[in-house]
N, C-alpha and C positions, 0 to 999 in steps of 0.2 A: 298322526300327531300334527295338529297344525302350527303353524310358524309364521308369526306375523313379521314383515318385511320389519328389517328399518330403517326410518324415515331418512332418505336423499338427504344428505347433507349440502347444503347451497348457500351461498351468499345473499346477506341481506341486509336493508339498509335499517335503520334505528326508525322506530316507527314518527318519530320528528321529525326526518329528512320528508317534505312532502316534495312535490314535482317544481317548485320554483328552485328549492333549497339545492337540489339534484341538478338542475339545468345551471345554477349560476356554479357551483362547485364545479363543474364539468367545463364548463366552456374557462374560469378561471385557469383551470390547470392547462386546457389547450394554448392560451395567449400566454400565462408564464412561461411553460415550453419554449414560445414562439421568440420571446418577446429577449427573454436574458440572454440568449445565445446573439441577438441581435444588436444588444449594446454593444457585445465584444467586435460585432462582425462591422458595426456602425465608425469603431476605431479603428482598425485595419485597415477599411475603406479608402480611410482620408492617407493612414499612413502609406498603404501603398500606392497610393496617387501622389506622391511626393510631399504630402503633409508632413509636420512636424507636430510636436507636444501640443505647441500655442494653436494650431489647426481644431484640431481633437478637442481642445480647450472652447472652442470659437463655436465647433459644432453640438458639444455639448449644451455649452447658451441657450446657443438656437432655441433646445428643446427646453430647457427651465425658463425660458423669460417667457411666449406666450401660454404656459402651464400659470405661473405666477400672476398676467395680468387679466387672467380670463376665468380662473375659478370661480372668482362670487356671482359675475354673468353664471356660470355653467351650475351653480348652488341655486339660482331663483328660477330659472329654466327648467330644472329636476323638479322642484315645488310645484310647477305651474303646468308642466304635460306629464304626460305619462312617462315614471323614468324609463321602461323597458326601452321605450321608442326612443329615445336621448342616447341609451346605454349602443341600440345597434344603429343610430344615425354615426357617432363615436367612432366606433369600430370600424364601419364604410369608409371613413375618413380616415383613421388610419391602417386599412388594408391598401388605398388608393396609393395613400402617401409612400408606404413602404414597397409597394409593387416598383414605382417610378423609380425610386431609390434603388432598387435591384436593378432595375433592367438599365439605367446609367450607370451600375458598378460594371453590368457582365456586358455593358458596350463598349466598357474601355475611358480611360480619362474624365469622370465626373470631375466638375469645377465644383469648387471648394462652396460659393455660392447658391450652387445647385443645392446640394448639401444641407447647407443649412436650409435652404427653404424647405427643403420637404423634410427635415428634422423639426423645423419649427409648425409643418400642419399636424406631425404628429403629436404636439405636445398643446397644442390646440385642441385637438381631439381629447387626449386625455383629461384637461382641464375640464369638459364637458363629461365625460366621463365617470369621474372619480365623483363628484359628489352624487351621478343619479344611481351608482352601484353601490357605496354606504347607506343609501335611503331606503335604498331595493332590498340591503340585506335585516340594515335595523328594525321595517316596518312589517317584516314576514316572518321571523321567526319566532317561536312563539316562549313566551317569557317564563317558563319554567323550566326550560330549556336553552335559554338563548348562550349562556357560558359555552355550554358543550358542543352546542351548532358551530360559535364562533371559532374555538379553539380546533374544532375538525376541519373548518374551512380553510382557517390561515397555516393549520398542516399539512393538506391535501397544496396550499398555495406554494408554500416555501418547499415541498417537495419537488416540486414544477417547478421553482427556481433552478435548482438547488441540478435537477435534471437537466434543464435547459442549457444550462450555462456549460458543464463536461456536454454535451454534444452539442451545441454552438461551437467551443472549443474545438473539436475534434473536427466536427465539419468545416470549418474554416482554413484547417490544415490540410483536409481532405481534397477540398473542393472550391476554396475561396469565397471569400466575404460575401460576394454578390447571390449564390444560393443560399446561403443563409437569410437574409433580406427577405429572398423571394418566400422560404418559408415560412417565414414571421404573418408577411400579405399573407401566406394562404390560411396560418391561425387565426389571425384576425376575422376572413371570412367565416372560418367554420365556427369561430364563437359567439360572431353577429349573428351570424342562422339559430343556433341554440338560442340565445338570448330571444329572437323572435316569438318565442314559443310562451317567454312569459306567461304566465296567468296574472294579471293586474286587476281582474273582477273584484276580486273583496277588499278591495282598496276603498276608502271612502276617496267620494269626490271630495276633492279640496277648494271645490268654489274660486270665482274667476280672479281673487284678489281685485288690488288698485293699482299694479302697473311695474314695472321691473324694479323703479325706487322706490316705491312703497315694499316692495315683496325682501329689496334690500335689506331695509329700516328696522322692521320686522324682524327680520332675520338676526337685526345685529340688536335688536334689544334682548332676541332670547339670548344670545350669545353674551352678552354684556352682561345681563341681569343673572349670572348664574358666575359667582366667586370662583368656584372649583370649576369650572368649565375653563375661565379665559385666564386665571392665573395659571392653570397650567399648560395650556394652551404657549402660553410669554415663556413657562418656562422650556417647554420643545421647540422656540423658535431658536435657544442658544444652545441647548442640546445637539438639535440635529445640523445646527451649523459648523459646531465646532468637531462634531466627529467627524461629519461630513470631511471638513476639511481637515484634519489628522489621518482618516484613511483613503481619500483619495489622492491627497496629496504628498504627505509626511509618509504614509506608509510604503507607498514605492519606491521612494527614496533611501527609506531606513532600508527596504531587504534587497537593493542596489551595493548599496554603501557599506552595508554592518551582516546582513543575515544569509549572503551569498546568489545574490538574485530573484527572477520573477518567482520561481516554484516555492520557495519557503512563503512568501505573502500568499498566493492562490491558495498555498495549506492552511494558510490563517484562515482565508476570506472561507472555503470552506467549512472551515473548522466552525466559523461564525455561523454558516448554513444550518448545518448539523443543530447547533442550540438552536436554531429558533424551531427547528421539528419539535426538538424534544421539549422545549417549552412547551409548544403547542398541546404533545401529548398529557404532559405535567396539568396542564388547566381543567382536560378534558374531566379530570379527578379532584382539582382542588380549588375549593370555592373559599376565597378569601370575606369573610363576610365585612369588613373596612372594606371595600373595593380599593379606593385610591389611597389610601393610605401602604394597603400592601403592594399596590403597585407602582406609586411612587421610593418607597424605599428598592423596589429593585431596578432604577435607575440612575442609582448610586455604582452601581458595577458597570455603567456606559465610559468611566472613567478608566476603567483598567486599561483598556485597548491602548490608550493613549500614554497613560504610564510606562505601560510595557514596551511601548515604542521609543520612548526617551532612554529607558533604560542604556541599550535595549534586553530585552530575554531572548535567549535562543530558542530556534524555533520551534522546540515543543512547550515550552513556558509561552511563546504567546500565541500558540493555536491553544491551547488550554484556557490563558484569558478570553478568547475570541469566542468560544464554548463556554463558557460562561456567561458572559455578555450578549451571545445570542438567546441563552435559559432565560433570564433576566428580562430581556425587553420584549418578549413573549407573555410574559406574565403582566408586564403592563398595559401590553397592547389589547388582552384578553379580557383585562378589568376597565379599560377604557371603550372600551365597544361595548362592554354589560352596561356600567355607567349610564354612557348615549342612551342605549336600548331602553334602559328603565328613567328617563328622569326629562326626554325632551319630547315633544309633543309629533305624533306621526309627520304631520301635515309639515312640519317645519324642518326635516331631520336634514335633507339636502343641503339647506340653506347653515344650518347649524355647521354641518360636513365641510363646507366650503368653507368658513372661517377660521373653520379648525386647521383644515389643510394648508389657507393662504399664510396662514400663522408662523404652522409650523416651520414649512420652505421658504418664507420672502426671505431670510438673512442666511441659506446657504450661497447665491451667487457674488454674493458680498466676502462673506467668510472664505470662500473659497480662491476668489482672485486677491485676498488682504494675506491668504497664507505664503504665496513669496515674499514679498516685504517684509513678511512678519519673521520669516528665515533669516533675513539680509539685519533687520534689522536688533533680532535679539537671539539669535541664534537657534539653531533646529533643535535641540532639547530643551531650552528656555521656554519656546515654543509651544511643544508638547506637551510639559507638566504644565503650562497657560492653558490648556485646551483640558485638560482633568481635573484644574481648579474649578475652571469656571460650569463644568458640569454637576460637581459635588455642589460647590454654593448655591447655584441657581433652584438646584434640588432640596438644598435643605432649606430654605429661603421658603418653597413650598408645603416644607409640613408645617409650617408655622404660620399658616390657614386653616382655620377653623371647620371650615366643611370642606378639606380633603383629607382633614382626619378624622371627621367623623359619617361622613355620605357612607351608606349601610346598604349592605343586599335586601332588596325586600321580600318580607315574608310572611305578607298580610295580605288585604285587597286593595286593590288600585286605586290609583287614587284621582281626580276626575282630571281631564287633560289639562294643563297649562296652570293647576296651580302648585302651590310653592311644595320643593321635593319634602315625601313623607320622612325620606330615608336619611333625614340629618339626625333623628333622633340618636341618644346616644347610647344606649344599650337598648332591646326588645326582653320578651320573657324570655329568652334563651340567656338572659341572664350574662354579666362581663367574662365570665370564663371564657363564654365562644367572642369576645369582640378581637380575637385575633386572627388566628387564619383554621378556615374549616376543613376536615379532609374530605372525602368521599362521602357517596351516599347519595339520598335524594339531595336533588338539586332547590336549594332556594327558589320560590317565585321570583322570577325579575319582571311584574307584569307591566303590558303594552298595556296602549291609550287604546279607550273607547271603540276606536276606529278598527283598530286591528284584532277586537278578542276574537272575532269570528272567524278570522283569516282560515285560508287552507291550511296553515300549517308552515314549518320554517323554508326559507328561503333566502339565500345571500347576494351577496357581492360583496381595498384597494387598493420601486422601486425602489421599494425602496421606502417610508414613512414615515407617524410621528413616533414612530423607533426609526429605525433605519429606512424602513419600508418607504413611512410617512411621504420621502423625499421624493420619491419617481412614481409609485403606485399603487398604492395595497389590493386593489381587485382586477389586474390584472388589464 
C-alpha cells in the first residue's frame, strides 16, 4: 500500500513580500530593537552623570532640532540618488555617533555637551534618513497590495519597538546604559549591511533635475497643490504636538502625583504598544475604501490619552484608553501610506515625505517646552483637557475638506503620473453601500505610477510619527 508523504510544513512569506520588501522589514526590526531601548538608555546616561530633567530635556533637543532643520535637504537628496545608498550612508552615521556615545558612557563622566553632539549627528542622520526609507517603501510595493505590505511592516515595526524597549529596560538594569548604546551602534551596522543589498534596478531614473532649489519647489508644489495632503498634514503638526506634550510631559507627572509612580505610566505606554500591533494586524484585513475619511475619524480617540489624564482614571482605565488610541492611529497611519502610495508620483515621493514629516514635528519642540508654563499658568488639568480639545477641533476642522472625504481606494487602472487624483470621485460601481469601510477579501488596486508597475515586487521602509511614530521615526 503506498502512502504518500505529507508535505513539510514551513514557513513562508506572502508571495508580495519580494527581496527588497524582506530586506527593509528585516533590517527595520533590527534598528527598532536597537534604537527604543537606546532612548531610555540615552536618559540614564545623562541622569547618572549627574544630570537633571532640564539635562535629558537639553539632550533630547539635540536630537529634534537638526531632525527638523535637515529633513527637506534629506527629501530632495532621496529624489536625486539612489535612496538605498542615502538609507545606509544614514545608518553609518548613526552607528558612528552612537558607538562614541557608548564608549564615553562606559569610560566614565561624559559631559553634557559631548552628549548632545553626538545626539544631535544622530538626528542628522535620521533626517536623511527618513524620507529616503518612505520613498523606498512607497515606490516598491506593489499596489494591489500595498495596504497589506504596509500594515505587516508597521507590525513587524512596533513589535521591535515594543521588544526593544522591555530589553533596553532590563539591560540597563542589567548592565548599564552604556551597553545598551553600544548595541544600538551594533544594529545600526547590521541594518546598513541589509539595506546594502537593496535592488534599486527597476527604479526608473529620475533624471538629473535643476538643482537642490529647484528639486525643493517642486517638491513643495506637489505638496501644496494636493488639499488633502497638506491640510492634513497642518492638521498632525497640532496633533502630534499636543500629545507629544501631554505624554511626555503631563503623563509622568500625573502617575508621579495621582497614579502611584513610574510602573502604572510604562503599563500605559505599553498598553499603547499593544494597539498599535493590533491596529497594524486589524488593517492587514480591512480596507477602508474613504481612505482618509476613515482614518481621520480614528484620530478623534488621540484625545482620550489626554482626557484620561486630567481625569485622572486609574490605571487600568487608562492603559485601556492608551489601547485604544494605539488601535486608532494604526489605522490612520495605514490609510495614510495607501493614500501616498496611490496618489503622488514615484519620482517625487521623498521630497512629498519630507514635507510631511517637517510638518508634522516642527511644533512638537515648541509644544513641548510651552507645557511648563502652560502648568504654571493654567493649571495641570486645564491643561490637559486644552490638549484633547484642540486635537478633536483640528480633526474635525479636517473633514470639512472636501477631498479627505471623498479621496477613494482605487479600483480601476492607473492613471498617468502627476495628473489630477482619479480617486476624488465620489462613489464607483461598487455602488454607496461600500463608500464606508470594506472588510476582508481581495484587496483593492491602489496602483503605482508608470515607473514602478514592473517593479520586482513590494518592498519597504519610518519614534515615533505622524501618529505618534511620525515624531522620532517610522522606518526605523
Amino acid at each position: 500500500m503506498n502512502h504518500t508523504p505529507a508535505p513539510s510544513a514551513r514557513f513562508s512569506l506572502p508571495s508580495w513580500a519580494g527581496r527588497n520588501y524582506s530586506l527593509l522589514t528585516a533590517s527595520a526590526v533590527v534598528t527598532n530593537l536597537g534604537s527604543h531601548g537606546a532612548l531610555i538608555a540615552a536618559a540614564f546616561a545623562v541622569l547618572d552623570n549627574g544630570g537633571d530633567g532640564g539635562d535629558v530635556g537639553l539632550v533630547a533637543m539635540a536630537r529634534t532640532l537638526p531632525l527638523v532643520l535637515f529633513l527637506l535637504i534629506g527629501g530632495a537628496v532621496a529624489d536625486r540618488l539612489p535612496r538605498h545608498r542615502v538609507m545606509v550612508a544614514a545608518n553609518a552615521l548613526n552607528c558612528v555617533s552612537q558607538a562614541a556615545f557608548a564608549a564615553l558612557v562606559l569610560a566614565g563622566e561624559p559631559q553634557l555637551w559631548q552628549m548632545m553632539l553626538l545626539t544631535a549627528l544622530g538626528g542628522t542622520g535620521q533626517a536623511f534618513f527618513n524620507p529616503a526609507a518612505e520613498g523606498m517603501l512607497l515606490s516598491s510595493v506593489k499596489g494591489e497590495q500595498a495596504s497589506r505590505a504596509f500594515a505587516m511592516f508597521r507590525m513587524a515595526m512596533h513589535g521591535a519597538a515594543i521588544g526593544g524597549a522591555a530589553l533596553g529596560g532590563a539591560m540597563i538594569a542589567a548592565m548599564g546604559p552604556g551597553w545598551v548604546l553600544a548595541v544600538d551602534a551594533a544594529a545600526f551596522a547590521v541594518a546598513g549591511a541589509l539595506r546594502a543589498f537593496l535592488d534599486v534596478g527597476p527604479v526608473a531614473d529620475r533624471g538629473e533635475g535643476g538643482g537642490m532649489l529647484a528639486d525643493l519647489r517642486e517638491g513643495w508644489e506637489e505638496f501644496i497643490g494636493r488639499t488633502w495632503l497638506w491640510t492634513i498634514v497642518a492638521q498632525f503638526s497640532v496633533v502630534v504636538a499636543v500629545v507629544g506634550a501631554a505624554e511626555a510631559v503631563y503623563g509622568p507627572l500625573v502617575a508621579r502625583d495621582e497614579l502611584g509612580g513610574p510602573g502604572p505610566w510604562g503599563l500605559a505606554l505599553a498598553a499603547f504598544g499593544a494597539g498599535t500591533v493590533g491596529g497594524a494586524v486589524l488593517m492587514m484585513r480591512w480596507k477602508p475604501r474613504r481612505l482618509l475619511f476613515a482614518g481621520s475619524l480614528c484620530v478623534f480617540p488621540l484625545a482620550l490619552p489626554s482626557a484620561a489624564l486630567a481625569v485622572p482614571l486609574p490605571v487600568a482605565g487608562l492603559a485601556a484608553v492608551m489601547f485604544v488610541s494605539g488601535v486608532a492611529i494604526e489605522v490612520f497611519g495605514v490609510s495614510w501610506m495607501t493614500a501616498l502610495h496611490q496618489e503622488i508620483p514615484e519620482e517625487k515621493f521623498s521630497r512629498v515625505a519630507a514635507y510631511d514629516w517637517f510638518g508634522s514635528i516642527s511644533m512638537v519642540p515648541l509644544a513641548t517646552a510651552l507645557a511648563g508654563p502652560a502648568e504654571s499658568a493654567f493649571g495641570r488639568t486645564p491643561a490637559l483637557w486644552g490638549c484633547a480639545v484642540l486635537v478633536v477641533v483640528v480633526t474635525a476642522a479636517v473633514l470639512f475638506v472636501p477631498d479627505v472625504r471623498n479621496l477613494t481606494r482605487r479600483t480601476g487602472t492607473v492613471v498617468a503620473q502627476g495628473s489630477a487624483p482619479a480617486s476624488l470621485a465620489p462613489a464607483n460601481e461598487e455602488g454607496p453601500a461600500s463608500a464606508g469601510l470594506e472588510s476582508a477579501g481581495a484587496e483593492a488596486p491602489a496602483p503605482a505610477s508608470p515607473e514602478r508597475a514592473d517593479t520586482e515586487g513590494p518592498a519597504p521602509a519610518s519614534p515615533e510619527s505622524a501618529d505618534a511614530e511620525r515624531a522620532a521615526g517610522r522606518f526605523g
